[in-house]
C-alpha positions in Angstrom: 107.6 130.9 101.7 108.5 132.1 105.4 111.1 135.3 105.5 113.3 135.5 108.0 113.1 139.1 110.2 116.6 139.4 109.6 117.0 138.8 105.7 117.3 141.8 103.3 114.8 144.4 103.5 114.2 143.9 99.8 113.6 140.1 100.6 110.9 141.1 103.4 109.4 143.3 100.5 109.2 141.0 97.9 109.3 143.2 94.5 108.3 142.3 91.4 111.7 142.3 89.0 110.2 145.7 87.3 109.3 147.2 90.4 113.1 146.6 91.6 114.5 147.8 88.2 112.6 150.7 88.2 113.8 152.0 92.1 117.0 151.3 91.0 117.0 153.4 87.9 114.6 156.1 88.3 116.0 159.8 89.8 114.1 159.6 93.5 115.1 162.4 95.6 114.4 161.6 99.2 113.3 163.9 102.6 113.3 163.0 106.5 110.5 164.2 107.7 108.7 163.4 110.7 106.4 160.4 109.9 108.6 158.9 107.1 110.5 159.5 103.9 109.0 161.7 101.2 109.9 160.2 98.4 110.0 162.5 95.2 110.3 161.3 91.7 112.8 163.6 89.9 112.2 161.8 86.6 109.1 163.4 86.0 108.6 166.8 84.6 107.0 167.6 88.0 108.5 165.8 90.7 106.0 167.9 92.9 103.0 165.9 91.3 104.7 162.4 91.9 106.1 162.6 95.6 104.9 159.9 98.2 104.8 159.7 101.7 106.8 156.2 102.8 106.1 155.1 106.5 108.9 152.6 108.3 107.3 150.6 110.4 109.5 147.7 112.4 112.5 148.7 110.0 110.9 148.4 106.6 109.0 151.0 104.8 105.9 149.9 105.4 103.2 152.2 103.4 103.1 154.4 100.5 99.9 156.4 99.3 100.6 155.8 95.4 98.3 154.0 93.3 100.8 151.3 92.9 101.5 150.4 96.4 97.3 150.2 96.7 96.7 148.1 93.8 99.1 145.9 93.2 100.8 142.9 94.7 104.0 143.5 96.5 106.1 146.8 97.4 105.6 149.6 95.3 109.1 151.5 93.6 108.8 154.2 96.5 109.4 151.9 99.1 111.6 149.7 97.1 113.9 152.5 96.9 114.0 153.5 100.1 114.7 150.0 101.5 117.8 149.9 98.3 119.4 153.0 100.0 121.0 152.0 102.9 121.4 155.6 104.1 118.3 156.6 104.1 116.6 153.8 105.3 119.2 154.2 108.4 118.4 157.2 108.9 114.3 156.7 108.8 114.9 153.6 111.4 117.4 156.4 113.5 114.6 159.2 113.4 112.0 156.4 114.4 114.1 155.3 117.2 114.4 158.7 118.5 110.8 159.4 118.3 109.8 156.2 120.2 112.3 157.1 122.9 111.0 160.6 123.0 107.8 159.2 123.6 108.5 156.9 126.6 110.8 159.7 127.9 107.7 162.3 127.8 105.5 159.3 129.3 107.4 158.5 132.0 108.4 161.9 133.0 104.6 163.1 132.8 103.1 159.5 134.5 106.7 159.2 137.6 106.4 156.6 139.5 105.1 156.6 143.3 107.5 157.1 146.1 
């Protein structure tokens, strides 16, 4: 089955039904930080031991470094609950955007063009 780029970022992802349930439900606590989202589970007795690194790449989270998103087919809970909250999946594709035009701003400033 062929996704369309412009469907629902839980469509792209394509979670299992327990997976989605389980982002839904679960108490994930969520930081901006410079290569992603840290995703931390608050359910656990220590969230510190169960917080996850999710990239965004092209929109979507794209990676997490759990054992779930390694082993198992389609997106792990981590990502699945960053791509359910709107807000802070907007805000990861804002802080993206910015980086990327940091970048070419940096590049072109240090490589100017010849007179």
């Amino acid at each position: 089955m062929s996704i369309s780029p412009s469907a629902h970022p839980i469509e792209r992802l394509e979670p299992t039904q327990r997976t989605l349930r389980r982002a839904q439900y679960e108490a994930f606590e969520f930081e901006l930080v410079a290569q992603g989202v840290l995703v931390r589970n608050a359910s656990h007795a220590n969230p510190e031991d169960h917080e996850y690194l999710v990239t965004i790449e092209d929109g979507l989270p794209h990676s997490c470094p759990c054992p779930a998103d390694k082993h198992h087919q389609g997106a792990c809970k981590h990502r699945v609950a960053v791509a359910i909250r709107t807000s802070v999946l907007e805000a990861a594709r804002n802080a993206q955007r910015i980086r990327e035009l940091e970048v070419c701003g940096l590049q072109a400033t240090a490589n100017p063009p010849a007179p």
